[in-house]
N, C-alpha and C positions, 0 to 999 in steps of 0.2 A: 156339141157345139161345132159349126163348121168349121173348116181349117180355113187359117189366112190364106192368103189370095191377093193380088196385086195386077192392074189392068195398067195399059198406057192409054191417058184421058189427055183431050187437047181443047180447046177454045182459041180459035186465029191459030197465033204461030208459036203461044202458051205450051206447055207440054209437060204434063207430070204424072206420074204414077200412085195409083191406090186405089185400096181393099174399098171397092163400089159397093158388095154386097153389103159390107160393116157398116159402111152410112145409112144404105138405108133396113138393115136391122136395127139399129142402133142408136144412130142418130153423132156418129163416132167419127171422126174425118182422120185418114194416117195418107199423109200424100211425101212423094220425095220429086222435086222439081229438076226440071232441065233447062238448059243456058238459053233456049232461045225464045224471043217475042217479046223481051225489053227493050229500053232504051239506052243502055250503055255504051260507051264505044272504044275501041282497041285502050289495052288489051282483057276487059273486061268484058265484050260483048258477047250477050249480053242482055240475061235475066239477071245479074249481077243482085243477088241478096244482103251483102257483109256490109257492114260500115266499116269494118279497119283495112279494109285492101286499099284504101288509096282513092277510091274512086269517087266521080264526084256525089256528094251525099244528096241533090235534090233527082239525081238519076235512084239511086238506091231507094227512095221512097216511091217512087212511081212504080219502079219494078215490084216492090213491095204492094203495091196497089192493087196494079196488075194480076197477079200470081194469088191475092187473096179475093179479088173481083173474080177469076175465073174457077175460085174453086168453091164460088157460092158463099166465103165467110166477110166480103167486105162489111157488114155491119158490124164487125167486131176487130175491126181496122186498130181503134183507138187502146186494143186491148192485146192485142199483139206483144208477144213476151220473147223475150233474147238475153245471152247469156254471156257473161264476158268469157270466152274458153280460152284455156290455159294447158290444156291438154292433161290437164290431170284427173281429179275420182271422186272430184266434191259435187253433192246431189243436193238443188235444192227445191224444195216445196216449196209451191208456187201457190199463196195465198190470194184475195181476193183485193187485197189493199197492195197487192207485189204485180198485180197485172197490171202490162203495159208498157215494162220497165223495158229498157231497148227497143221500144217498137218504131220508134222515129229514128232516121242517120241524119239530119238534121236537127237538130238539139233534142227537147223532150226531155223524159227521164233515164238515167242511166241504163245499162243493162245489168242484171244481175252478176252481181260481181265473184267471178273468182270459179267460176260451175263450169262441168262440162256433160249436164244432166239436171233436168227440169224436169217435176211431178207433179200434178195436180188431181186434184177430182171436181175443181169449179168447172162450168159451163161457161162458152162463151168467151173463154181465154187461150189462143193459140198459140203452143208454144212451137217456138222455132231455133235448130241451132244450124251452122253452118259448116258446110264440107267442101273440100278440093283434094280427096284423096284417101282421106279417114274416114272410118265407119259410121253412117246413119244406123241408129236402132230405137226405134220404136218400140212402146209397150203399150200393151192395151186388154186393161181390166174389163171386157166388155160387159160383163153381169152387172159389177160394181161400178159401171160406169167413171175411170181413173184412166190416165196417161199417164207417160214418161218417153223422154226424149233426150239419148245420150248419146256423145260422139266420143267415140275412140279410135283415136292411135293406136302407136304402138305401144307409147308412154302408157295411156289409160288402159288397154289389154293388161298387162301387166300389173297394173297397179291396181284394177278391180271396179274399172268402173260401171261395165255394164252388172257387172254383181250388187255394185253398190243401186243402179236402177232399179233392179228385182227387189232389192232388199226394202228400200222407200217405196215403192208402188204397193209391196205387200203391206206397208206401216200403214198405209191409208185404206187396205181393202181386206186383210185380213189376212194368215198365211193359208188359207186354203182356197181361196178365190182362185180359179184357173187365170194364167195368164196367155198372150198371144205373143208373138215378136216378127217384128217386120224388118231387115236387113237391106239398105236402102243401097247404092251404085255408092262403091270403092275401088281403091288400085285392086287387082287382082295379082295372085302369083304369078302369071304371066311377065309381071311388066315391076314388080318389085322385086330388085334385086336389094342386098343390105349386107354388110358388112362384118364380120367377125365378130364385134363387141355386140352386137345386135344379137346372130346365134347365138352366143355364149349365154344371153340375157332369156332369150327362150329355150334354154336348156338343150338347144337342135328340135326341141318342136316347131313343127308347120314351117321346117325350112327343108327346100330341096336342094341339092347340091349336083350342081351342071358345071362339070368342068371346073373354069376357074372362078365360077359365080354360085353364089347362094340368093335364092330367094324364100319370102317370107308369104306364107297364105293365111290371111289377116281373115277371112269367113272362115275358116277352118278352128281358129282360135276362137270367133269370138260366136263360131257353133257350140264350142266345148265351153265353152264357160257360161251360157246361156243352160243347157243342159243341168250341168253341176250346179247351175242355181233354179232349179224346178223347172224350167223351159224346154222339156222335150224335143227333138227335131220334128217332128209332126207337128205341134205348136209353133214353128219358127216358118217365118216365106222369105227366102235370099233373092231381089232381084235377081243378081249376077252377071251384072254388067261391071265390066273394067273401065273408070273415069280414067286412065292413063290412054287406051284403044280409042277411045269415042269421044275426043276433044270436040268433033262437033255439036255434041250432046251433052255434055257436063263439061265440069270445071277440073281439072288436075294441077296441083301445085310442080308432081314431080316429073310432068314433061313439058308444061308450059313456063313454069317459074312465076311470074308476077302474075295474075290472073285475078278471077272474079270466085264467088263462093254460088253452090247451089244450096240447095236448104232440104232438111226431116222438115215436118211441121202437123202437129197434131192437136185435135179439139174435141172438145166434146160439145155438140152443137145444143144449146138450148133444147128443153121440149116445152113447145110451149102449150 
């Protein structure tokens, strides 16, 4: 099976990245968006994805528009699924009567409540969660035709939530089904510096120590724990861009402070 893979695609002034050849083997869409060719304005501009940032909610639906018009899924607009995140490890499977849930920042239906990881193997249903700092991870059953879409902190590293992804992706395809993992634009070591209680909490793993600072390498954690739960590095594609470096390109919480959210967002497109 080919290894993943990850292209930067644009439409206008749109811009997101993803595995081109997977869609069209597949029929499989794993894309991770970037902040500009919305309509938001300071200091969310402005592809602005989140409903909880503040911002105003009939902007966040158009950006939502937009970003699903140029990646070819707006017919399945109405089915667009979002997740209330809470930074923690709960995984939920994403049934057929659960699509949709979050898909409007304007009223609509809730978002799934309390996840910070969404699984499906329906067609036709996008799931989305949202980043400014934390880890996008994508999963993709491509045989068995299944997804999943988890954000991790540090809280969720920790506490196992991209484990918990592998773990529900395999409930739905089987434990021998190969899986993929796509690692979407996060802080990087570079520019995440953290705190004492923070080392102490990754036992001194994936923190380097400069002088009077420690920083934390959150791809490096969340390569190993992807691994230790059947995800080879060979099956894994790290962007490896730093959202804290390229505020003109993505969202970061921890050098901007109030900001907008970019988006993972994965589907399994109909065959029809």
């Amino acid at each position: 099976m080919p290894a993943p893979s990850l292209s930067r695609c644009t439409v206008g002034e749109i811009a997101w990245h993803e595995d081109v050849a997977l869609r069209e083997r597949s029929g499989i869409v794993v894309a991770f968006s970037e902040r500009t060719g919305g309509v938001s304005e300071a200091p969310f501009e402005s592809l602005d994805l989140a409903a909880h940032t503040g911002d105003a909610p009939d902007a966040v639906d158009e950006n939502r528009r937009r970003f699903l018009d140029a990646l070819g899924l707006g017919e399945h607009r109405d089915r667009l699924t979002c997740a209330e995140q809470v930074h923690g490890v709960r995984v939920q499977t994403v049934w057929p009567s659960q699509a949709g849930s979050g898909g409007r920042a304007a009223g609509g239906v809730p978002p799934v409540a309390g996840a910070d990881a969404l699984a499906t193997e329906h067609e036709g249903a996008p799931l989305m969660l949202l980043f400014a700092d934390c880890v996008p991870v994508v999963l993709v059953a491509e045989r068995a035709r299944a997804i999943a879409v988890a954000h991790a902190g540090w809280r969720g590293l920790l506490g196992g939530v991209v484990a918990n992804a592998v773990t529900a992706l395999r409930d739905l395809v089987g434990p021998a089904e190969p899986l993929a993992a796509y690692v979407g634009p996060h802080i990087g070591a570079c520019c995440y510096e953290v705190g004492d209680e923070l080392v102490s909490h990754f036992a001194h793993k994936f923190v380097t120590i400069r002088r009077a600072s420690a920083t934390l390498d959150l791809r490096a954690a969340v390569t190993e724990e992807l691994a230790s739960s059947g995800v080879p590095e060979e099956r894994q594609c790290h962007l490896g861009i730093c959202t804290a470096h390229n505020t003109d390109r993505f969202y970061s919480y921890r050098a901007e402070g109030r900001t907008g959210r970019h988006a993972a967002l994965a589907c399994i497109v109909p065959s029809h």
